[in-house]
C-alpha positions as a Markdown table, in Angstrom:
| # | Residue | x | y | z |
|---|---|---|---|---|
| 1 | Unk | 20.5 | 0.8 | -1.6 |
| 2 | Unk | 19.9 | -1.0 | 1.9 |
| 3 | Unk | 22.8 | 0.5 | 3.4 |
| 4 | Unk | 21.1 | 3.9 | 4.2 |
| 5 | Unk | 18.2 | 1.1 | 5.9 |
| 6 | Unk | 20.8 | -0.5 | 7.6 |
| 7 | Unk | 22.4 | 2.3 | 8.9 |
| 8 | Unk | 19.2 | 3.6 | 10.5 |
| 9 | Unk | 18.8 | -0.1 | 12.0 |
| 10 | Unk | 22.0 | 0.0 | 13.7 |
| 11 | Unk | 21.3 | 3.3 | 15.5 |
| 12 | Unk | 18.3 | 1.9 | 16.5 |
| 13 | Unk | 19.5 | -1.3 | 17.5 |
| 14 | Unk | 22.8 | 0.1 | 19.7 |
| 15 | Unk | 20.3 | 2.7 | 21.3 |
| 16 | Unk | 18.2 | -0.6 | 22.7 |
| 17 | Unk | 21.7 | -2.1 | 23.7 |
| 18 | Unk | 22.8 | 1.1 | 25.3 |
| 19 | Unk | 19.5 | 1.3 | 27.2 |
| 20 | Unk | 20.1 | -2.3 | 28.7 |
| 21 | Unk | 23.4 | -1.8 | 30.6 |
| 22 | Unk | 21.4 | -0.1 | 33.9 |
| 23 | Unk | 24.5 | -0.2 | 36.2 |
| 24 | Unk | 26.5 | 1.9 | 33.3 |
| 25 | Unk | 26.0 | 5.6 | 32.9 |
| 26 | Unk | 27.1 | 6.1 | 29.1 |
| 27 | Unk | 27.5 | 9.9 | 27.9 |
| 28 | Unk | 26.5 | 10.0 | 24.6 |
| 29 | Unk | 30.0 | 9.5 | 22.9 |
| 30 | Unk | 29.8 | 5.9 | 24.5 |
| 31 | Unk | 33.5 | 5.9 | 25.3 |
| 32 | Unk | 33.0 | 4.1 | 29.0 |
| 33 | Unk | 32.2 | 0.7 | 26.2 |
| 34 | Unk | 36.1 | 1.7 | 24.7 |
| 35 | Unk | 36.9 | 1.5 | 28.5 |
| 36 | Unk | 35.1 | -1.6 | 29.8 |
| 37 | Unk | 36.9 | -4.8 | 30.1 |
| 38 | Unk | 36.6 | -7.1 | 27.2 |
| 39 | Unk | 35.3 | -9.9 | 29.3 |
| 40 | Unk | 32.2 | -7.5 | 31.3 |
| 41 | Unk | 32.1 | -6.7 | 27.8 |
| 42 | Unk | 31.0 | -9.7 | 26.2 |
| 43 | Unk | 28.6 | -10.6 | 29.8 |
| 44 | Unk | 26.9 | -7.5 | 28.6 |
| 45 | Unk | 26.5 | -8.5 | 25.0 |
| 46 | Unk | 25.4 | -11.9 | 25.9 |
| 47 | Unk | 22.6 | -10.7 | 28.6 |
| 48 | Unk | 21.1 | -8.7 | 26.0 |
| 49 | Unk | 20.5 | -11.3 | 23.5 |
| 50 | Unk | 19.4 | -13.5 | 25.9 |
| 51 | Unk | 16.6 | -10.6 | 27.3 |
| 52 | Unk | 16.0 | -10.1 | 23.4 |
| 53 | Unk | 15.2 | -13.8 | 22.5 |
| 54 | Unk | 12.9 | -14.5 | 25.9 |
| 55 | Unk | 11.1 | -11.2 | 24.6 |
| 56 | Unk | 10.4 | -12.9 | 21.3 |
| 57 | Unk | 12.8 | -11.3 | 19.2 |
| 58 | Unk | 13.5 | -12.7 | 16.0 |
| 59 | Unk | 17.2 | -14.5 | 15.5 |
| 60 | Unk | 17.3 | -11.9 | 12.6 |
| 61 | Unk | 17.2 | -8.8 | 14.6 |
| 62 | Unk | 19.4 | -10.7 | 17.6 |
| 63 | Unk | 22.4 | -11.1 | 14.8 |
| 64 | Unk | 21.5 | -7.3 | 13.5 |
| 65 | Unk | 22.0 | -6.1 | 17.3 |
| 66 | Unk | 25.7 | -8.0 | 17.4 |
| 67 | Unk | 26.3 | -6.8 | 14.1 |
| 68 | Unk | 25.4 | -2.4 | 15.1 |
| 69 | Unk | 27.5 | -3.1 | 18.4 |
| 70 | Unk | 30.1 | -4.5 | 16.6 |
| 71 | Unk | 30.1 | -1.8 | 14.2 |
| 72 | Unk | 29.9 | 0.7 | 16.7 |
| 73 | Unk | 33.9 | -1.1 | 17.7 |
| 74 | Unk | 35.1 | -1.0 | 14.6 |
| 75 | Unk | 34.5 | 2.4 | 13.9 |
| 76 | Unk | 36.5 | 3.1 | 16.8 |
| 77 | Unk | 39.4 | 0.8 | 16.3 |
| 78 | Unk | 38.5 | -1.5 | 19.1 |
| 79 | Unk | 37.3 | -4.5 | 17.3 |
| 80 | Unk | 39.6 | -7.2 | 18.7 |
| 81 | Unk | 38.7 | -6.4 | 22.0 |
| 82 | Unk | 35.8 | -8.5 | 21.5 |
| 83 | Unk | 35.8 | -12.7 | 20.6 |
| 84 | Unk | 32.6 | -12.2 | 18.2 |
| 85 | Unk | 33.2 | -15.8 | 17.0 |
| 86 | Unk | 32.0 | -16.7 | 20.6 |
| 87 | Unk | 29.5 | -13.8 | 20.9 |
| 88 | Unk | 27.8 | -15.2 | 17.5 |
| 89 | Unk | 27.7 | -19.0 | 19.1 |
| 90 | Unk | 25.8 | -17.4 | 21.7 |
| 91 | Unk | 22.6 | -16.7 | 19.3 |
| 92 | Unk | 19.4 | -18.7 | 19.2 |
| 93 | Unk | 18.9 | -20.8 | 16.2 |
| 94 | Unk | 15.1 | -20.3 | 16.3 |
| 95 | Unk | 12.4 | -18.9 | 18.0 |
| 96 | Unk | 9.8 | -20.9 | 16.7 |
| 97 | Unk | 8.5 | -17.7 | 14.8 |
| 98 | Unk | 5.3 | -18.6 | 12.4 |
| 99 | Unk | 6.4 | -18.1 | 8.5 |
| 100 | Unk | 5.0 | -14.9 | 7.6 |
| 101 | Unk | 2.8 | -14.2 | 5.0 |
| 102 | Unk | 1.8 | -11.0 | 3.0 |
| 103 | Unk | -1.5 | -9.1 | 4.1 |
| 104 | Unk | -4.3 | -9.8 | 1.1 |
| 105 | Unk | -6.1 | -7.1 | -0.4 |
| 106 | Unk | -9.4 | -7.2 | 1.4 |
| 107 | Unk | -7.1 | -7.2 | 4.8 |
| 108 | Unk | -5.9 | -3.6 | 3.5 |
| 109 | Unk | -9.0 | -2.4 | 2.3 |
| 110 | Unk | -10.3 | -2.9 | 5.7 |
| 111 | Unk | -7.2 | -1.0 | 7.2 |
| 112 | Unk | -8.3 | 1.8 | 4.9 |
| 113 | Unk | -11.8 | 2.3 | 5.4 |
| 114 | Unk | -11.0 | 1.7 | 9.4 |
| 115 | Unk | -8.0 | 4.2 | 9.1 |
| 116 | Unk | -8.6 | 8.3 | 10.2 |
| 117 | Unk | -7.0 | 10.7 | 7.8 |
| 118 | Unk | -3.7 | 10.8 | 8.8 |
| 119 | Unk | -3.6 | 6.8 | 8.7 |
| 120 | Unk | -4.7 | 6.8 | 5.2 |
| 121 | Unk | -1.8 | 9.0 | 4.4 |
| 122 | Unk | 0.7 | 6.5 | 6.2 |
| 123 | Unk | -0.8 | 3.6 | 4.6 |
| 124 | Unk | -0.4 | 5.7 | 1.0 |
| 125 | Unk | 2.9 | 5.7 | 1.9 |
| 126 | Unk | 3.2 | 1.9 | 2.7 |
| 127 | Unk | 1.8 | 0.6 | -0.4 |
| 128 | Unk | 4.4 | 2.1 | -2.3 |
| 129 | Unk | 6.9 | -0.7 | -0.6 |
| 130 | Unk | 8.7 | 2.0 | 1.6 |
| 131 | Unk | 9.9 | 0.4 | 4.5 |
| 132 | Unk | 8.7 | 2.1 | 7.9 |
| 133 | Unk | 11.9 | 3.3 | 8.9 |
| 134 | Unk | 12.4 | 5.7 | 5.7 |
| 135 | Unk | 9.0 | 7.5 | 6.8 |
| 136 | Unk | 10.0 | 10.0 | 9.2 |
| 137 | Unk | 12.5 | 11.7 | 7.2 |
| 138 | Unk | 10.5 | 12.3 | 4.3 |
| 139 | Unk | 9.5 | 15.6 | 3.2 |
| 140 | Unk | 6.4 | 17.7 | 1.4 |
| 141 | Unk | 9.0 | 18.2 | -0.8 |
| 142 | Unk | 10.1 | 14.5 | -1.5 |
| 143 | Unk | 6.6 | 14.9 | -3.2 |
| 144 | Unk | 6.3 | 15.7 | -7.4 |
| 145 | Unk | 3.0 | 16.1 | -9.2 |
| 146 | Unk | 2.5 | 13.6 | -12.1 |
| 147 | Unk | -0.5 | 14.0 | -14.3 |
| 148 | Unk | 0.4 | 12.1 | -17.7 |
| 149 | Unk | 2.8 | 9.6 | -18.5 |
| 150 | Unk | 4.2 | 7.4 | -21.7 |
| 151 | Unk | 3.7 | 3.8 | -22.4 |
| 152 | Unk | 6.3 | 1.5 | -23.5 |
| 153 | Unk | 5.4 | 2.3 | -27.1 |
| 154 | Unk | 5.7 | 6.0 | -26.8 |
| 155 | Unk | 2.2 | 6.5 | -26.4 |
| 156 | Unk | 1.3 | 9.6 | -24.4 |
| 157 | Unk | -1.6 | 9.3 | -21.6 |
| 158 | Unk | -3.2 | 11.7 | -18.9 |
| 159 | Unk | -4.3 | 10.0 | -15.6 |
| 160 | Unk | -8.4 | 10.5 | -16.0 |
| 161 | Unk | -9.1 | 13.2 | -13.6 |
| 162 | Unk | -6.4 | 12.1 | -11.5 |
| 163 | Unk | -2.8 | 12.7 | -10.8 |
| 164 | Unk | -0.2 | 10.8 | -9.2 |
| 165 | Unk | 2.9 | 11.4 | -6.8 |
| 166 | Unk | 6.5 | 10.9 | -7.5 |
| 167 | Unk | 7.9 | 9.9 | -4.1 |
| 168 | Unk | 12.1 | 10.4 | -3.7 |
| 169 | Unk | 13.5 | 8.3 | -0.8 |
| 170 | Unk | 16.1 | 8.7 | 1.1 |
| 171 | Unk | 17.1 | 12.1 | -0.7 |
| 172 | Unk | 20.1 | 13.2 | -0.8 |
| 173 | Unk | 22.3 | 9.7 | 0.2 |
| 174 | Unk | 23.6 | 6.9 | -1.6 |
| 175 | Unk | 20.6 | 5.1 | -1.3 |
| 176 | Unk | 18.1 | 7.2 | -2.6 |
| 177 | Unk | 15.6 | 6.1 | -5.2 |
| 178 | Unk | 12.2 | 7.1 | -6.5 |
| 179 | Unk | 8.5 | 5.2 | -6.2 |
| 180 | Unk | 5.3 | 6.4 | -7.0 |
| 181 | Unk | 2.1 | 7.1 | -5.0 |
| 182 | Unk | -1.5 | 5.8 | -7.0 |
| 183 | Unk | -4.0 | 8.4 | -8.2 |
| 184 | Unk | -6.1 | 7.4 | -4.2 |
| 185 | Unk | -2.6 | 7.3 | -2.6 |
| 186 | Unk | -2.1 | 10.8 | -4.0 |
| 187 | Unk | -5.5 | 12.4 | -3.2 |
| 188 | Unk | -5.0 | 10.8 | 0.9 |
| 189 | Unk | -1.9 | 12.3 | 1.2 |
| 190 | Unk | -3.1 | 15.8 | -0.6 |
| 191 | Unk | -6.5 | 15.5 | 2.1 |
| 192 | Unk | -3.9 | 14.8 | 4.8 |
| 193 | Unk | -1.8 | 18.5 | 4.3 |
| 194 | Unk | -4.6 | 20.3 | 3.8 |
| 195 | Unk | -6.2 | 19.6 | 7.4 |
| 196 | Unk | -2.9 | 20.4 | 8.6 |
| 197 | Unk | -2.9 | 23.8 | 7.1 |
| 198 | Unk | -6.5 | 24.3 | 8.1 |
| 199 | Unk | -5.2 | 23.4 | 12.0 |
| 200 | Unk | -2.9 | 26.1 | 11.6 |
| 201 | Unk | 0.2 | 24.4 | 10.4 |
| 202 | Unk | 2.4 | 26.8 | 8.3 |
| 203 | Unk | 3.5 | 23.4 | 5.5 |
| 204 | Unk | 6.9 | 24.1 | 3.4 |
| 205 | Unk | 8.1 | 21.8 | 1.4 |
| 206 | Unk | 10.4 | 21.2 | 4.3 |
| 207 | Unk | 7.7 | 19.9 | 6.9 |
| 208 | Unk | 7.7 | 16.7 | 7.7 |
| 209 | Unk | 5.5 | 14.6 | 5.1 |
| 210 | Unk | 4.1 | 12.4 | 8.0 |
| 211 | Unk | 4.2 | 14.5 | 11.4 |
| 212 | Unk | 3.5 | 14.0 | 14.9 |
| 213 | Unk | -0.2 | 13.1 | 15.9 |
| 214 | Unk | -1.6 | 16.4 | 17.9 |
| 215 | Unk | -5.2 | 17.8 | 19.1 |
| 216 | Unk | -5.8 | 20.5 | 17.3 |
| 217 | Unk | -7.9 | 22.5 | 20.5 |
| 218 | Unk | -5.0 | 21.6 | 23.0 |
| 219 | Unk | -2.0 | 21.7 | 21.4 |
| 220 | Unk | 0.0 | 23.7 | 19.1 |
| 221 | Unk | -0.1 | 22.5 | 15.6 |
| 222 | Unk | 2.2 | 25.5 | 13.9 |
| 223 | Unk | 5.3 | 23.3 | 16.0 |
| 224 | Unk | 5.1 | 19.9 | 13.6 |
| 225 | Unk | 7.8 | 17.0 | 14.5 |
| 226 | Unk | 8.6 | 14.5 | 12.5 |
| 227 | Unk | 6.4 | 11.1 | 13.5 |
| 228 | Unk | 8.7 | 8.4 | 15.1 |
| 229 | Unk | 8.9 | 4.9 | 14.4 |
| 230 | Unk | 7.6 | 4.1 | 18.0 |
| 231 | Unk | 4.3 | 5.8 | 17.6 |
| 232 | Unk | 4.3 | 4.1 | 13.7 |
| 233 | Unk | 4.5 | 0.9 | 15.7 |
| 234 | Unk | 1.6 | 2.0 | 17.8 |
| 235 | Unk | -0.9 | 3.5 | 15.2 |
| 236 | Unk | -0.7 | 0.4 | 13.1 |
| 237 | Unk | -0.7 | -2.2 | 16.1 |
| 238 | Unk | -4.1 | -1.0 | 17.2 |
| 239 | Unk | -5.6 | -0.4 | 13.7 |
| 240 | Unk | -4.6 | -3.8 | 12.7 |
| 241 | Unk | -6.0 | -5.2 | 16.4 |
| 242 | Unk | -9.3 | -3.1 | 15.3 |
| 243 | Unk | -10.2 | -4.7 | 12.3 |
| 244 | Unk | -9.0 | -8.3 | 13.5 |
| 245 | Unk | -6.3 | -9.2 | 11.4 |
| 246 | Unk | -3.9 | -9.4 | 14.0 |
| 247 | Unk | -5.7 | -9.8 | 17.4 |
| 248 | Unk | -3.9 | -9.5 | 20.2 |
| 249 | Unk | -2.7 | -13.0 | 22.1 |
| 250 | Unk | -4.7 | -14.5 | 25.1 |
| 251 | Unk | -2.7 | -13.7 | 28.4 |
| 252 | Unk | -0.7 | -16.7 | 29.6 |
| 253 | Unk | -2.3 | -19.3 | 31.5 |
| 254 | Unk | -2.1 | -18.5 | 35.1 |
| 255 | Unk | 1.0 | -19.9 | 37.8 |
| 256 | Unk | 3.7 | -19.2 | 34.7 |
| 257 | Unk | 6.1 | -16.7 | 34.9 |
| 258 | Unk | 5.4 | -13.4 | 33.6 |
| 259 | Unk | 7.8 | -12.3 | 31.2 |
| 260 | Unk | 7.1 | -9.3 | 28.6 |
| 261 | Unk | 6.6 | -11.2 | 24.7 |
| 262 | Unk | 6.4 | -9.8 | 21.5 |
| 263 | Unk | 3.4 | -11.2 | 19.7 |
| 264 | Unk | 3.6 | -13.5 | 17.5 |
| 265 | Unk | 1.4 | -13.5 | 14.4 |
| 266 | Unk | 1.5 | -14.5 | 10.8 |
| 267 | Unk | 2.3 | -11.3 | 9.4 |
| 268 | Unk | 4.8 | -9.0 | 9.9 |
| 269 | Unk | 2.9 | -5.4 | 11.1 |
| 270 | Unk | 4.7 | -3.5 | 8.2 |
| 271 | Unk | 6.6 | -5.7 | 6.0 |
| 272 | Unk | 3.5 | -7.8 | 5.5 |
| 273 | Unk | 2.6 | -4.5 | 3.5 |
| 274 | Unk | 6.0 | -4.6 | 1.8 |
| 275 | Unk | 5.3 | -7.8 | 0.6 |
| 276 | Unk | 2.1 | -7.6 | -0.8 |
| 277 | Unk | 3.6 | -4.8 | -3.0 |
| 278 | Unk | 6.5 | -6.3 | -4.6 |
| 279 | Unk | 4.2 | -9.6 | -5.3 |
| 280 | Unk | 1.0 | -6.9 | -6.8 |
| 281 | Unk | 4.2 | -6.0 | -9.2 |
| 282 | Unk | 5.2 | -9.1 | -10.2 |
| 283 | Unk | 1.3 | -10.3 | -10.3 |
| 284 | Unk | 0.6 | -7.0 | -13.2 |
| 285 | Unk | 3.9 | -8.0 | -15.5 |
| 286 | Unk | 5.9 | -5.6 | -14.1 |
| 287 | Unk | 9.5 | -5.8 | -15.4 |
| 288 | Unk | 11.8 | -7.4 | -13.0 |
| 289 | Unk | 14.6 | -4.7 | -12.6 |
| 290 | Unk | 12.2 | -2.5 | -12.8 |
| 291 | Unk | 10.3 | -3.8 | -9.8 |
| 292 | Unk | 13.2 | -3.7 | -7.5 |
| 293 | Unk | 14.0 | -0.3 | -8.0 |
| 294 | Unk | 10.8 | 0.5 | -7.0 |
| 295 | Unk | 10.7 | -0.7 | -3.9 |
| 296 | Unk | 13.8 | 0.0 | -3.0 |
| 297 | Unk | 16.1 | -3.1 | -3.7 |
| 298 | Unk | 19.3 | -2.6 | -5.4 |
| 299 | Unk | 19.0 | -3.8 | -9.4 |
| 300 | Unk | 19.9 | -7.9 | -9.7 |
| 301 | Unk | 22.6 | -9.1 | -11.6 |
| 302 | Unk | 24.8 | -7.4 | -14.5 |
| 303 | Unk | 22.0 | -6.3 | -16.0 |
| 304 | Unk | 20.5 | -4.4 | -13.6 |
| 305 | Unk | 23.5 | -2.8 | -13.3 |
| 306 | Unk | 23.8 | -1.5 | -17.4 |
| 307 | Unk | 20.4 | -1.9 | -18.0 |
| 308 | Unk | 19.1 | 1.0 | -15.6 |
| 309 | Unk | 15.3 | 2.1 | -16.4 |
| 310 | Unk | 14.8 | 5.7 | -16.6 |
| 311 | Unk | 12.1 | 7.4 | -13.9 |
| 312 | Unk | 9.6 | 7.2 | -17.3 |
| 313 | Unk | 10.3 | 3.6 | -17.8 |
| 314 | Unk | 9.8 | 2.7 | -14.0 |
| 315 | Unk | 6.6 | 5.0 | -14.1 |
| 316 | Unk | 5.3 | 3.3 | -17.2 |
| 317 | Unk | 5.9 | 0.1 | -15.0 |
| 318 | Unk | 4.2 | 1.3 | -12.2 |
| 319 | Unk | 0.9 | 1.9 | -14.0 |
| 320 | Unk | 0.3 | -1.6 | -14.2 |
| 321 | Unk | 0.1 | -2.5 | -11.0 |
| 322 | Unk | -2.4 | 1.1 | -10.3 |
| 323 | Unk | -5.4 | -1.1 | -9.8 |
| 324 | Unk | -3.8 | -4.2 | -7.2 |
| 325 | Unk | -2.2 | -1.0 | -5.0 |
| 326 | Unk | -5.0 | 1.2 | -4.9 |
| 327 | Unk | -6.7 | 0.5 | -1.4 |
| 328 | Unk | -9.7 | 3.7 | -2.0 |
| 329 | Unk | -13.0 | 1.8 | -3.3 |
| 330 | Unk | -13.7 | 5.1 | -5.2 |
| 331 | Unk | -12.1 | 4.3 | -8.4 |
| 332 | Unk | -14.0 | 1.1 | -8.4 |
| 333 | Unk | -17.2 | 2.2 | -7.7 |
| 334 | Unk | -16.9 | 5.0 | -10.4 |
| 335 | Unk | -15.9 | 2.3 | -12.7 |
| 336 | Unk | -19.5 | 0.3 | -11.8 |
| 337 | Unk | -20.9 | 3.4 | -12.3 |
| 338 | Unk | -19.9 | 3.5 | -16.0 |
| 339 | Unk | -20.5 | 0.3 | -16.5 |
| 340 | Unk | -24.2 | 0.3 | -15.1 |
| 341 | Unk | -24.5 | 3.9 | -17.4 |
| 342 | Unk | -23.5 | 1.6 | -20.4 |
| 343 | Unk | -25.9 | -1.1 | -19.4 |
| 344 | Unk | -28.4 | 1.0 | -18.7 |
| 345 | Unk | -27.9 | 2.7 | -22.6 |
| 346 | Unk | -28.1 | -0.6 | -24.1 |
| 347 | Unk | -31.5 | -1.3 | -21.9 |
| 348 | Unk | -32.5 | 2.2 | -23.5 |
| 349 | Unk | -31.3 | 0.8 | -27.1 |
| 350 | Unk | -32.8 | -2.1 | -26.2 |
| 351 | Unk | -36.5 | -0.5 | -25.4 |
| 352 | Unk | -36.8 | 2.3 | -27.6 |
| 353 | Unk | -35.9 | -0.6 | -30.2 |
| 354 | Unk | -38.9 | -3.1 | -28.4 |
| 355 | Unk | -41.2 | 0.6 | -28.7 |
| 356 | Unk | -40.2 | 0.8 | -32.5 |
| 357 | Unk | -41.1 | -2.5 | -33.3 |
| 358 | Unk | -44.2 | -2.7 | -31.0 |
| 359 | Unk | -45.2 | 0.5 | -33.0 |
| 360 | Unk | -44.5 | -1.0 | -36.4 |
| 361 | Unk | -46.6 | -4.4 | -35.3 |
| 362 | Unk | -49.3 | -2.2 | -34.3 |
| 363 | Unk | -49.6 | -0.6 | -37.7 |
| 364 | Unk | -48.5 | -4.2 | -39.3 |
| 365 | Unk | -52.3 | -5.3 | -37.5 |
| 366 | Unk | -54.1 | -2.8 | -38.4 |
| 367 | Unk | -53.4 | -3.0 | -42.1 |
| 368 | Unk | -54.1 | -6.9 | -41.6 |
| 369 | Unk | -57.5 | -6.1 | -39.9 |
| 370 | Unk | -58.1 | -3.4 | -42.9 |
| 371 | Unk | -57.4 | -5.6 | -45.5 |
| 372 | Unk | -59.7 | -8.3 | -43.7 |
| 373 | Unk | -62.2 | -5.9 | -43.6 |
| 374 | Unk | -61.7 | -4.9 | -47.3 |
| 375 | Unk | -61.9 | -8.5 | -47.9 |
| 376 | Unk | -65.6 | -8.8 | -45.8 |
| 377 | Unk | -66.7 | -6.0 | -48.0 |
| 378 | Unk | -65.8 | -7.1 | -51.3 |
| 379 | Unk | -67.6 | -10.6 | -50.4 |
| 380 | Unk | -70.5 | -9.0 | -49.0 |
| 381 | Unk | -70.8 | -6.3 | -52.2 |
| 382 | Unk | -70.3 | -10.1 | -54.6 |
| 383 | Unk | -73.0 | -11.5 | -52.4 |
| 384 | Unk | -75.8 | -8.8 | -52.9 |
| 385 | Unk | -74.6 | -8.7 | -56.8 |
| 386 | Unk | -75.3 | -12.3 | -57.4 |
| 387 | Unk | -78.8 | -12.2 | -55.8 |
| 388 | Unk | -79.7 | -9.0 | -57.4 |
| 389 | Unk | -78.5 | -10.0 | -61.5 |
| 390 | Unk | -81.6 | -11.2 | -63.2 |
| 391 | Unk | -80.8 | -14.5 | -65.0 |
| 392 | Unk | -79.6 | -15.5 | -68.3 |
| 393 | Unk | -82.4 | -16.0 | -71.2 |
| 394 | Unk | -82.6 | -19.6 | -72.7 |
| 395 | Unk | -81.7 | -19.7 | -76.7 |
């Protein structure tokens, strides 16, 4: 399923190559790199790794640039023009990048409630494990309404006055696969096309799921494009900066060199997201196959490739893992509020119960205090008897 992924990583990674050879004027079949001597060639090559790895760039992402320019060679024949052996000695070993770690849940609720509309769409999106690169081709129509589902028993349910989204990505390739948005994920993306269409937007089932940012007084908003990853990179850098999970680096001390750095931080800006949702679905029980499918990996081993779950069985997977993904504190307040409706029944139990027995003691004393004042009268009747009886005759 990554090769789609990789694809797009490639294009993206040659265009950054392309972009660093300033003395050559490519056209956009890139035949003057079929025309360049092998050993400018490989110069080339190695002064862009070395530009990557002072900007910070990963080792990772150095050896995924070799490997799109290499492709881009063997595609046209013109691989052994090349010594890659040497090219790949040339790559860092490290960085000294910081082990990642996944964002935690209060860290994304804060990036929702900080997040405008249009965010809370993206990030929707996100915590279904889509990587970032799949979001601007998807469409309103990579979209399907879900509002019931069955259990592993063949038990039919309804979502509670919700729905859900079936999400297809990467439609129509050999990678494509299917996820699913949560009943909050659902109603953010729903809130999300509707102020479109009230901006003026005309939405098909063609537009662009996620589209360009626009101001809706000074721009037309009937003209959508589809958001790039550039502006993705931009949106999420300053939310994230906002809400101080991943603050921005002090400036270098003053008298170094200045050199442009990528930031280093302990979580990756998107995959961080990625991660936390394939550990939420392990952390609810989901099955294991199933859980790769859903976000996006290919199935492990021979049985994930006989054993394939149906869309039903990954769904009835997914609904495990509904309350861990869902980042809208709406279903969790409504599910305090019927709690504290319960409570508050069995305080009403509770006091009409205290009421009925207060009421029964009440009548419980005053047939004491009537019988007590029975029992003064009887005395007091025996009293005035005995004084009044005349006494007995001696024989």
């Amino acid at each position: 399923m990554d090769n789609y992924y990789t694809r797009k990583n490639y294009e993206i990674y040659f265009g950054e190559f392309r972009k660093s050879l300033k003395n050559a004027s490519l056209s956009e079949s890139c035949n003057e790199l079929l025309e360049m001597d092998g050993r400018e060639l490989e110069d080339n090559i190695v002064e862009h790794i070395k530009q990557m790895a002072k900007a910070g760039a990963s080792t990772s992402s150095i050896r995924l640039t070799l490997s799109a320019v290499r492709k881009f060679f063997v595609e046209n024949r013109q691989e052994n023009r090349v010594n890659w052996t040497w090219l790949k000695g040339r790559i860092p070993k490290s960085n000294g990048r910081i082990k990642d770690r996944d964002y935690t849940k209060e860290e994304l609720v804060k990036m929702w409630e900080q997040s405008d509309i249009r965010k809370k769409a993206i990030l929707s999106l996100l915590m279904t494990g889509i990587r970032k690169g799949a979001i601007p081709d998807l469409r309103v129509g990579s979209l399907a309404k879900i509002i019931e589902y069955r259990d592993r028993e063949g038990r039919q349910h309804r979502f509670e006055s919700h729905y859900i989204y079936k999400l297809t990505v990467y439609e129509g390739s050999d990678s494509e696969y299917v996820t699913f948005l949560t009943p909050a994920g659902a109603k953010a993306v729903d809130r999300y096309i509707e102020a479109r269409t009230m901006a003026g937007e005309k939405v098909t089932a063609n537009s662009p799921l996620i589209r360009d940012a626009f101001d809706s007084v000074n721009a037309d908003a009937s003209q959508p494009k589809p958001v790039t990853l550039a502006a993705l990179d931009m949106a999420f850098t300053r939310l994230t900066r906002s809400v101080g999970i991943r603050p921005k680096e002090k400036k270098e001390e003053e008298g170094r060199k200045k050199r442009r750095r990528q930031d280093r931080h302990d979580i990756m800006l998107f995959h961080g997201i990625r991660k936390y949702v394939n550990h939420a679905l392990v952390n609810a029980g989901c099955n294991m196959i199933a859980k790769e499918l859903l976000i996006g990996h290919a199935a492990p081993g021979l049985e994930g490739s006989y054993l394939r779950p149906t869309e039903e069985e990954l769904l009835a997977e997914f609904v495990k893992a509904i309350p861990a993904l869902s980042l809208s504190q709406e279903s969790e307040l409504r599910q305090q509020v019927n709690r504290l409706r319960v409570e508050v029944a069995d305080i009403d139990v509770l006091k009409e119960g205290y009421l009925e027995l207060k009421e029964d003691n009440r009548h419980l004393q005053e047939q004491i205090a009537a019988l007590i004042e029975a029992s003064k009268r009887a005395a007091e009747n025996k009293r005035i008897l005995d004084d009044t009886e005349p006494p007995l005759a001696s024989a």
